[in-house]
Structure formats: structure tokens, C-alpha cells
N, C-alpha and C positions, 0 to 999 in steps of 0.2 A: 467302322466302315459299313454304308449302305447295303444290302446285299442285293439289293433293285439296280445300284449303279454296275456290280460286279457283274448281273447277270444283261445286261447292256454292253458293256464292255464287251465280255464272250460274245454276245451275237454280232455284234461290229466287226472283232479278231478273225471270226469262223467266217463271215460274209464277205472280208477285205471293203464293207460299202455300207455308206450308213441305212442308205437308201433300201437296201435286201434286206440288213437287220431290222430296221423300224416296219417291213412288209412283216416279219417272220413274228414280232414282238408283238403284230397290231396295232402299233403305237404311231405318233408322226414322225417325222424326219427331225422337226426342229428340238422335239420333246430328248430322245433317240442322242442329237450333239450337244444338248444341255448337261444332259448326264456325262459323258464325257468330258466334258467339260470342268463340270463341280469335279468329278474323280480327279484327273491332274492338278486342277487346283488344293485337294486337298493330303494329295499324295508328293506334289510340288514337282512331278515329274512329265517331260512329255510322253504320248502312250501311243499316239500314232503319225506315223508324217505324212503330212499333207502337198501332193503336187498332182496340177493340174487337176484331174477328176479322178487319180487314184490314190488311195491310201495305203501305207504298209505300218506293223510293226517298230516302232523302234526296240532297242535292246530292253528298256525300262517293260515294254508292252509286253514281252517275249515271255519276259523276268514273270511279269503277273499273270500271264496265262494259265501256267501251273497251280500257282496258289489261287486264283480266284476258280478255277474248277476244283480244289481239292474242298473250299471254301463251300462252295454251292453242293455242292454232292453232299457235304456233312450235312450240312442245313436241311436237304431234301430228304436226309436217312431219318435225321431226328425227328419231322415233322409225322413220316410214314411210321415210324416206331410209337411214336404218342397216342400215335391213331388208333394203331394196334390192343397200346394195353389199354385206351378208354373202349376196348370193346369192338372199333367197326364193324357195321355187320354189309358196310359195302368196299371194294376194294376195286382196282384197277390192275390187269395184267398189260404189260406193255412187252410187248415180245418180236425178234425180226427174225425172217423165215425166207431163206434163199427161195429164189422164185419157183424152181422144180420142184420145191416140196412143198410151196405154198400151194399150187395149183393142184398139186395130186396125192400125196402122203398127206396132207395133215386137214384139211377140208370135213372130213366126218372127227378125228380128232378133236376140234375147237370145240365142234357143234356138241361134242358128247359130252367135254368138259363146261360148256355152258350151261346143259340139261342139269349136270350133279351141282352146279354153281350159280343159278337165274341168275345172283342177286349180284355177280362179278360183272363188269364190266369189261370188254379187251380192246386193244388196241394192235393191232398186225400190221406191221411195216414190211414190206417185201422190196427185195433187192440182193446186191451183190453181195459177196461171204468177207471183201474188207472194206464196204461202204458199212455194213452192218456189225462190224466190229471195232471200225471206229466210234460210230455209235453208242455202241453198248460204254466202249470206258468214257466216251464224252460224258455219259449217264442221260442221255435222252431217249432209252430204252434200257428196261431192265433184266431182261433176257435176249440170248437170241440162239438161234441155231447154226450151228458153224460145225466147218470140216477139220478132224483134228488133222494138220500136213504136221504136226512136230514144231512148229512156229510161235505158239503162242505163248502168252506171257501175261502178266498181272491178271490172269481170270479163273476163277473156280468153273472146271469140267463135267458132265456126267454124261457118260453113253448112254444115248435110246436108241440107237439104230448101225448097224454096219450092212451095205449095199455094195452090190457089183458095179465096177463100172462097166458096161459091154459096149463094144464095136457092132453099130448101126448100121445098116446096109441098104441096098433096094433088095429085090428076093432071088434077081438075076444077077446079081453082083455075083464073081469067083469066091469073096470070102463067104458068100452064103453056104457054102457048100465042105468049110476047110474045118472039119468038125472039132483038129487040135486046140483050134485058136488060135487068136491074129497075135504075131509079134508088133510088138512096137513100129520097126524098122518098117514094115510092112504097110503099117497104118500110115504111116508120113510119109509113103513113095504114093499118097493117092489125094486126090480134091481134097479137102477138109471144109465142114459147115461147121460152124461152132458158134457160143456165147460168145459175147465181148469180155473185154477182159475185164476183172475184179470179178469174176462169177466163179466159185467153185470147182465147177465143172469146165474151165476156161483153164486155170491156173491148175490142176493138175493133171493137163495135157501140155501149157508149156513147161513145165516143170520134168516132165517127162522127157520133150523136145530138149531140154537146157542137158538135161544127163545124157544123151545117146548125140549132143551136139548138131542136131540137125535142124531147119530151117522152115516149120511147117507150109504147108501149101495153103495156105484158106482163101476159099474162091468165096465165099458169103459167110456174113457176120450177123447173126440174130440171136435173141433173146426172147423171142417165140417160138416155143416146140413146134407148135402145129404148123412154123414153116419151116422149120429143123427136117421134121417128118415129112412134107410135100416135097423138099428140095431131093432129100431121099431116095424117097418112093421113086422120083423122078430118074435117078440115076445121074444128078449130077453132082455127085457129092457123096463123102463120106461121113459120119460123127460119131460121136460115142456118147451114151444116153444113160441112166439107171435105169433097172429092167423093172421097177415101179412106173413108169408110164410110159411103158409100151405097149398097144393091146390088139388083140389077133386082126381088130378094122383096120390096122393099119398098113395092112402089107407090106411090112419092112421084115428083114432078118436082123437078130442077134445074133454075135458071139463074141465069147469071153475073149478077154486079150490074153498071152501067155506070153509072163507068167500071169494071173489073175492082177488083177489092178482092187482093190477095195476100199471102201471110205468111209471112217468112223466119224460117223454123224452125231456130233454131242450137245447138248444145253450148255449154256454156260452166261454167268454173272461175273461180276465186278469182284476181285478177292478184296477180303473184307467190306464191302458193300451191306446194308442191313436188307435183307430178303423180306417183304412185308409178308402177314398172312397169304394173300392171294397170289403172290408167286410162288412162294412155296407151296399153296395146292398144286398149283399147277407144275411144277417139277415132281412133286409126289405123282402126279396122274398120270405124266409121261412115264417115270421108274415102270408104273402099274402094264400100262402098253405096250411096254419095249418085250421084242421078238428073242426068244431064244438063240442066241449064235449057233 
């Protein structure tokens, strides 16, 4: 079986359009339904149904989704591995990085890990913690960073970091002032500003909301701190931020929620995935970096 047709197929399945796929592949359109094409006819099965201008699935299409990513990933491991023992002395890190720690925690990190590495290449995808974990096992990234909630499954772990979550405020806000710290209950009797959802910092506030069963308020929905922090500062609105990018210009208050809210921030690959040289510096490098609990 081709593995040029397989990895055609996958981008068709993941697009539902041939049209996004042949955008995503570079390739044409017509090139993009050939291949599909040849695949059924050689597999004697149909792979996807055709109505109107949309495409789905059928059960045969479903059936090979599984094995032609288990397919391509091997392929991809053996290639990176070959590479390995004939010596490469250039590699590629491909790594996703939830967007509050791409913009603020990890910024001097790349840069330092570049300095010990000129000769590596990276590639940084930023985004949400289950856009980027789909990712990671589709194998179109070979690291990423992710919040351990207890959820996760088929992926090798390592902690480099555990952060507070804190309750944001304006500095005239009443909880500025509640030096116990904010209960929960407390936090959701007020506005709320928050990420959209599949963000980290999204989904372990409704996760929170889902256990105490209540209904959160959110008046504004962004995935811009620095209008997280203006909405704020402003007073219309409350959020909860890690107290890694907060900084004294901003004239906002923190404080800790009670009981404390924390969040084990780990690396994490594909279990059994083959690790090339240059990811594994770079999971060595974070080990090296990670904070004392």
C-alpha cells in the first residue's frame, strides 16, 4: 500500500473536503481525488460518501483511519531513527505550547535552548491544551505541553513546572483586599473574563463550575491576556490568571483561590513513539530548568 495515498486519505478524513486537504498537502484538487481514488480501487472498498458538496466517512473510511495513522507514524519513527544512527548533526523540535506560556514562560527558554543547539531547528505551534493534544497523537507534533487534569492517556509525562492558579481582580475590587482567599463559590457569584474553551486555563474553571454545579457568568470571551488584564483593571470583570504574567504595570490584584487551585504543567510524547536526538535535548533541557517545588 502506498504511503503517499494513506497520508492523502488522513488529510481528506481530518479536513471532511478535498478542497482543505489538497490546500494543507500543497498539492491540486484533482491530483488530492486521484489518490483516493486509486486507494478504493485498490482496497475495493468505498472510503468516503459523496453528497452534494459534502463528504463523510463511511464505516470502511472510519475502519482505516486507525491503521493508516498507526501506518504513518511508524513510517515517520523509522525514517527519524535512520537519521539518528547515520549521525544527523541537524534535527527538528516540533513542539505545542498553550498560548500563556508561549507568550510568557517559555520565550527566553527556546531562545536559550537554541544558543546550546544553533544547529536544531524548531517549530512552535500555539494553541489550546486539547487542540494540541490531539495533535501531538495525530503525530503532527512531537512534543507538546499540557496540563496534567488526571485525563490523559496513551502519552509519556514529565513535569517541568507546577503554578498557582490566582483570582484576578481590578485593585479596588472587595477581593483585593480578602487576604484568606477567594472560595470558589465566591469567584462564580461575580462577571467572569476568561479563555475560550479547549484552553487550559478555560477548562479548569469549568471543571471546577461542573463540581460545585453552578452556571458560570462570563460577560467576555478572549484569548488575549492583555485584554483579560484591561477588561480587569477596568472593573468589569473578574478572571483567574497564573501569577507568571502578571506584572506590578498592570494594576491588577491577585489572590489565591481557597483552597489553592494548582497546575502540573508537563511535556509529554506519544507512548512508544521513537524520540529523535533533538527532542530528547530538548526534554533533557527543560528536566535542567524545572523550578524546585
Amino acid at each position: 500500500m502506498d504511503s503517499r495515498l494513506l497520508r492523502h486519505f488522513l488529510a481528506v478524513a481530518e479536513h471532511s473536503s478535498f478542497t482543505r486537504a489538497a490546500e494543507r498537502l500543497q498539492l491540486a484538487q484533482p491530483a488530492v481525488s486521484m489518490s483516493i481514488a486509486k486507494l478504493e480501487k485498490s482496497l475495493g472498498v468505498t472510503l468516503f460518501q459523496r453528497r452534494d458538496r459534502t463528504i463523510a466517512l463511511t464505516d470502511e473510511g472510519r475502519a482505516l483511519v486507525h491503521h493508516a495513522r498507526n501506518v504513518i507514524q511508524a513510517l515517520d519513527d523509522a525514517q527519524r531513527e535512520m537519521a539518528d544512527i547515520k549521525g544527523l548533526q541537524q534535527g527538528e523540535v516540533r513542539i505545542g505550547i498553550p498560548s500563556m506560556l508561549g507568550s510568557y514562560y517559555f520565550p527566553p527558554l527556546l531562545m536559550a535552548f537554541r544558543h546550546r543547539y544553533p544547529k536544531l531547528k524548531m517549530k512552535i505551534v500555539e494553541g489550546g491544551t486539547w487542540q494540541l493534544q490531539q495533535m501531538l497523537e495525530a503525530g503532527e507534533i512531537d512534543l507538546s505541553v499540557i496540563v496534567d487534569d488526571g485525563t490523559l492517556s496513551g502519552l509519556e509525562t514529565l513535569q517541568i513546572l507546577k503554578e498557582q492558579m490566582l483570582v484576578t481582580v481590578a485593585e479596588d475590587h472587595p477581593f483585593a483586599q480578602q487576604k484568606e482567599g477567594i472560595r470558589a463559590e465566591e469567584f462564580f457569584a461575580e462577571e467572569l473574563v476568561m479563555f475560550r474553551e479547549g484552553y487550559f486555563h478555560r477548562r479548569i474553571v469549568d471543571r471546577l463550575a461542573m463540581d460545585l454545579n453552578v452556571q458560570p457568568n462570563i460577560a467576555f470571551e478572549t484569548n488575549l491576556i492583555p485584554l483579560i488584564k484591561s477588561v480587569v483593571r477596568q472593573g468589569f470583570g473578574i478572571s483567574t490568571l497564573m501569577d507568571m504574567v502578571i506584572d506590578p504595570e498592570d494594576q491588577i490584584a491577585t489572590r489565591p483561590f481557597n483552597p489553592p487551585i494548582w497546575l502540573d504543567l508537563k511535556i509529554a510524547w506519544r507512548r512508544g513513539s521513537y524520540l529523535t536526538k533533538a527532542n530528547q535535548a530538548f526534554i533533557d533541557f527543560m528536566l535542567e530548568q524545572k523550578r524546585p517545588d
